[in-house]
C-alpha angles and dihedrals in degrees: 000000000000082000095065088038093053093044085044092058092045094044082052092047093053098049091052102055096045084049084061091041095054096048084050099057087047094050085049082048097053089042091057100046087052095052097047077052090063101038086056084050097051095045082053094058087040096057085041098061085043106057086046084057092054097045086049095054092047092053086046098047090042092052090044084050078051101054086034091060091051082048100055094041091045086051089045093054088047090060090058088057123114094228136044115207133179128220102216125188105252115273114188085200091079122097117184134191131213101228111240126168106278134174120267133203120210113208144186116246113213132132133265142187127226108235126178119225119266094240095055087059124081127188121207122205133184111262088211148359132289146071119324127217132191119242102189113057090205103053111126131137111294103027121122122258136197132220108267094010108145102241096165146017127202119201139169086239074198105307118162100214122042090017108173092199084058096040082051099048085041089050096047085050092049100051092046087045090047094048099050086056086059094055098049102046082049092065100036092054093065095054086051084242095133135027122269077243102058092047087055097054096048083044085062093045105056088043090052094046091042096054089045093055095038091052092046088042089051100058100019115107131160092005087301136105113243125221112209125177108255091219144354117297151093133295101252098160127025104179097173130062126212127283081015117141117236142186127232103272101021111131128256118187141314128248114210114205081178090190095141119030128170131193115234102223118211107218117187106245097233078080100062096111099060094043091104090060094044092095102146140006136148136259132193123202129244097243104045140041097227116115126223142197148223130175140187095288087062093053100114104156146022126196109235088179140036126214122252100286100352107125093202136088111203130230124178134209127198109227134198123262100273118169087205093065110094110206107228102024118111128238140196116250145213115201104201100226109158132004121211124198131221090028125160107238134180120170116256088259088072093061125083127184132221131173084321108316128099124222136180130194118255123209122227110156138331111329085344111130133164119192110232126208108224138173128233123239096174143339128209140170102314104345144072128215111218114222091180154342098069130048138197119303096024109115124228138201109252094171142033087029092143105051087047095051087046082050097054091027081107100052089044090055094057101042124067092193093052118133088005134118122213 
């Protein structure tokens, strides 16, 4: 009896818990089902927004084709058009002119050298023998020297042979010894003891050996010769070096007071007949871009002859007394020859080059420019005459032509017919 008691209980055991097993795996089924539902919704929603995307981007890119289209047939009628102008973004560098009829001078382009007058100009040379020594530490060419200011010494440095100490203690004796003589022969003329001649010789004597010892006392110290500048100035030439041994005479050096210079012109002699009417002009310096001038009240000389060869006649111009002029140093020159009225002139900083040709900027409006082919009639110093290509009352860039032809460089790459009037 406990047998079928005990198999009843686990037949009912059993039952149960495939009866629990088997609501579980429905309810997994249902939950499935419903999530798979919602997935297919989702991807729904999901076809549905992109095919509106789609349908968005095609309006848009076929609204962009449409504006690109207005764009490309605006661009192609601006092409036809007679002028090409550039919108540039507003630069307050630029300066610009109205053109009006001005007066141009034609030149002569040649060369010239900057000279200082001879008289400003002072050599100075050793009054004996010996070893010079220099007394300034900083004198070099170039540096600045005062009147009476002791640039050298010479001394024997014992030597035997040209010894300034000896010629100093021979020309002190002489000079006693010479003196004396004098003296004497003053007071022996009047008593008619010795010749008018003899008088005479020892007279010149006494007044040689006096200005020898005077000039050697006046400048000896320390039992050396000073040196001293004979004026104000600067140090141009230095042609010893110290500790170096010199002879009486040699020169030393050469003090500028480079108070008047003048610049030589070279002016070609097929021009000879016209040297009488070149009066004035203009230079500028190697070494800088300013530009000077001289006129018919500097005009201090005219070649009447050339040398042998040479294919220049010179002229030369005083100038005023400018630090910035190097003597020496060359420059290039403008002769001033004819002069023409009503000319259309621009300076030289209007015009730009490229590949040979010359162009300036033409204002139309506010940052508004079209850049404008010209030709060139003449150039001179530091303006152009226009033969053709602008006219009176337009108004041109003078300054600040660089920056604006770096700003449209872009817009004339890309257009043939750019800076040029049809």
């Amino acid at each position: 009896m406990k047998k079928i008691i005990i198999l009843t209980f686990i037949f009912y055991t059993i039952f149960i818990t495939s009866c629990k097993q088997e609501n579980v795996n429905t309810k997994d089924n249902h939950k499935h089902i419903s999530t798979e539902h919602t997935h297919e919704h989702s991807s729904n929603e999901h076809d549905e927004k992109d095919q509106h995307s789609h349908k968005s981007h095609a309006q848009d890119s076929e609204k962009q084709d449409h504006e690109h289209n207005e764009n490309c047939d605006h661009s192609h009628d601006h092409d036809t058009d007679e002028h090409d102008h550039s919108k540039t973004p507003h630069n307050e560098n630029l300066k610009t002119k109205i053109i009006h009829p001005e007066l141009f001078t034609k030149t002569l382009n040649t060369t010239g050298t900057i000279k200082v007058s001879p008289t400003s100009e002072y050599i100075i040379n050793a009054k004996t023998s010996g070893v010079i020594k220099f007394q300034n530490n900083n004198l070099v060419i170039g540096s600045d020297v005062k009147n009476g200011s002791n640039l050298f010494t010479i001394s024997g440095e014992e030597m035997a042979n040209n010894n300034i100490n000896v010629q100093f203690v021979n020309a002190k004796n002489n000079y006693r010894q010479s003196k004396e003589n004098f003296l004497r022969a003053k007071s022996l003329i009047t008593e008619n003891i010795i010749s008018q001649k003899e008088f005479l010789a020892r007279k010149s004597k006494f007044e040689s050996d006096s200005t020898s010892y005077y000039i050697l006392k006046k400048n000896f110290s320390f039992k050396a010769l000073q040196i001293n500048s004979p004026t104000n100035g600067k140090l141009f030439q230095l042609y010893v070096q110290n500790g170096e041994y010199v002879n009486a005479g040699q020169q030393l050096a050469i003090i500028s007071k480079n108070c008047q210079n003048y610049i030589e012109v070279d002016l070609p002699k097929k021009y000879f007949t016209k040297i009488q009417n070149i009066n004035s002009g203009k230079f500028q310096m190697e070494y800088d871009n300013k530009i000077y001038s001289f006129d018919h009240n500097s005009k201090i000389s005219t070649g009447d002859r050339i040398k042998h060869g040479d294919p220049f006649i010179p002229i030369s111009f005083s100038l005023e007394h400018n630090h910035d002029l190097i003597a020496g140093s060359f420059a290039e020159v403008w002769l001033n020859i004819e002069e023409s009225k009503n000319s259309i002139v621009v300076p030289k900083s209007a015009i730009i080059e490229q590949q040979g040709l010359y162009f300036v900027f033409v204002k139309h409006a506010k940052d508004d420019y079209e850049k404008t082919l010209v030709t060139l009639d003449a150039i001179n110093a530091d303006k152009v005459k226009i033969d053709s290509g602008i006219d009176f009352g337009m108004e041109v860039v003078i300054d600040g032509v660089i920056e604006l032809k770096l700003a449209n460089s872009g817009s004339a790459a890309t257009d043939s017919h750019y800076g040029h009037n049809h």
